[in-house]
C-alpha positions in Angstrom: 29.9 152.7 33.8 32.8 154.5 35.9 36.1 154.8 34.3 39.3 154.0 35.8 40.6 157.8 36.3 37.2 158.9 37.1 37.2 156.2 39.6 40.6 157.2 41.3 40.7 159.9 44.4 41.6 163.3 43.6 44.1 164.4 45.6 43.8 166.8 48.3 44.2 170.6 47.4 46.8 172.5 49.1 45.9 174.5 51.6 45.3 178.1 50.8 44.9 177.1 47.6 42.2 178.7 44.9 40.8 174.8 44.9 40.6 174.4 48.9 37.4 176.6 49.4 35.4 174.9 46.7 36.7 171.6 47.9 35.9 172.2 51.4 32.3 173.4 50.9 32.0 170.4 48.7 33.0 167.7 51.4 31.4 169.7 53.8 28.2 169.3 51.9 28.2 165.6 51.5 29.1 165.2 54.9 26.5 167.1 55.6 23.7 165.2 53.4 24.9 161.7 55.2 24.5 163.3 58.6 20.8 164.3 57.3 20.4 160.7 56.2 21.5 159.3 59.5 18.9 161.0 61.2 16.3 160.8 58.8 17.2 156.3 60.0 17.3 157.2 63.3 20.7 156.8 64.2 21.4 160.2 65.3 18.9 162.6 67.1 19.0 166.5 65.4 20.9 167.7 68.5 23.8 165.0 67.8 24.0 166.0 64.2 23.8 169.0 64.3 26.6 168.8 66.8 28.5 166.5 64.5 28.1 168.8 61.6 29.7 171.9 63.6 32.8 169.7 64.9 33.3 168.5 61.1 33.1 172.2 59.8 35.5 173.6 62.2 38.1 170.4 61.5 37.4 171.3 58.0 38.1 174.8 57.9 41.2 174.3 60.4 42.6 171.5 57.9 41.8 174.3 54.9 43.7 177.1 56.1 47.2 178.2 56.1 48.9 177.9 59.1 50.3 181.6 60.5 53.7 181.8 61.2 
């Protein structure tokens, strides 16, 4: 049975923030594990995904870290 606060979003850790790292390499791992399924069905070939999972990281990593002045 899921709870109602367990249920809710967390929100989104700033950026820079000792949470962001962990957070990222968490998404980036479940993105990464529904890629893996999608090719596993056939709906994306290895070269797509792998594609995919490169464009996602570097969106990720950019969305992660603080901007320079």
């Amino acid at each position: 049975m899921v709870t109602r606060s367990s249920a809710l979003p967390r929100p989104v850790p700033e950026a820079g923030s000792a949470e962001a790292p962990s957070w990222s390499t968490r998404l980036l791992r479940l993105l990464e594990e529904q890629v893996r399924a999608a090719v596993a069905d056939g709906l994306l070939t290895t070269a797509e995904a792998e594609q995919l999972l490169a464009r996602l990281a570097l969106v990720i990593d950019q969305a992660t870290t603080p901007a320079r002045p």
